[in-house]
Steps between C-alpha positions, in 0.01 A plus 500: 500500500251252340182407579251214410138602427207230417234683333192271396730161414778732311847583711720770433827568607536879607810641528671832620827550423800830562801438252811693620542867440717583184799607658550175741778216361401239284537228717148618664361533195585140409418391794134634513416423135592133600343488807133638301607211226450224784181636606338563163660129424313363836155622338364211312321559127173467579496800815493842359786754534490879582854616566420876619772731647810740448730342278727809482555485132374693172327283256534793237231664277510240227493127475776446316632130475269460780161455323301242663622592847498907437161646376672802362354740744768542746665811634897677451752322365618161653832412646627224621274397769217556261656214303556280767078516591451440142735194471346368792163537358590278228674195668162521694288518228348846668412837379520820680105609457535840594712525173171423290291798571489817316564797792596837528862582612331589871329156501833310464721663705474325857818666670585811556832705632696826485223589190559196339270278427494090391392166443613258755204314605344190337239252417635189389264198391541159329394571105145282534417783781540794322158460369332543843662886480248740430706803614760663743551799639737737762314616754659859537309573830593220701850516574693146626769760620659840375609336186332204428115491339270234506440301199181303466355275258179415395475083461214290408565176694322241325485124577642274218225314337588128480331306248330198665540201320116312443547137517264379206411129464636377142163456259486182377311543139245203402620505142871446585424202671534175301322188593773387751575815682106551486384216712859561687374843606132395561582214737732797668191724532262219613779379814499884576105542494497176753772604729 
């Protein structure tokens, strides 16, 4: 799912996404990791990007080969799927944010089952954006279902600042004026003056 948010002149592209469970073929796996490639693809430069949502992978404890993309705070080991969210992450030129904070082994985990617990939910930004994180956290008492917990993240959404451009009228300096281009630009001034 992907939404379209205009907050004070800036746009950004939301977007919730479920990869396929582990276990299912690779087919579906292909299939959704292309289908979230168009989307992220249909979002032009200048909109920001949040990419939030289960990705069913582990991104692993440690960066890596992934630094850039992978903060170096993550959680287990990763496996394959882990890679594939990283990979993705750089053809997109994203990083996965919730990999940049220091947190507790309780703080990352954000799925738990049969007294296991894991990182499969994340936060995935276009590099320029990661600046606007100030933090993230699981929300251990709000449940999205028996396994699942809520990830949130704290963002700072700024406008750009674009420099405005002053037109300034060229100075025309008296002593760089020979005799020519002197009575040249004074019969210019005097037609103006009249007009």
């Amino acid at each position: 799912m992907s939404v379209r948010l205009v907050i004070q002149e800036e746009t950004y592209m939301v977007i919730c996404t479920y990869a396929p469970h582990a276990v299912l073929g690779e087919e579906e796996k292909s299939r959704f990791w292309q289908t979230l490639d168009e989307v992220v693809r249909s979002c032009p430069a200048d909109h920001r990007l949040l990419i939030g949502g289960d990705l069913n992978g582990h991104i692993g404890m440690i960066s890596d080969g992934y630094t850039g993309v992978h903060g170096g705070f993550g959680y287990g080991v990763r496996n394959e799927e882990g890679c594939s969210i990283l990979e993705f992450a750089i053809a997109h030129e994203l990083v996965v944010a919730n990999s940049f904070f220091r947190k507790t082994e309780a703080q990352l985990a954000t799925f738990h089952s049969g007294g296991h617990s894991t990182q499969i939910d994340y936060l995935l930004l276009r590099k320029g954006g990661l600046k606007a994180c100030r933090d993230y956290r699981v929300l251990t008492t709000w449940r999205c279902s028996t396994q699942h917990i809520l990830l949130v993240m704290d963002l700072v959404l700024q406008r750009r600042v674009t420099r405005r451009v002053r037109l300034v009228q060229p100075r025309v300096l008296r002593k760089n004026l020979n005799e020519v281009k002197a009575e040249t630009f004074k019969a210019s001034v005097l037609e103006r003056v009249e007009a």
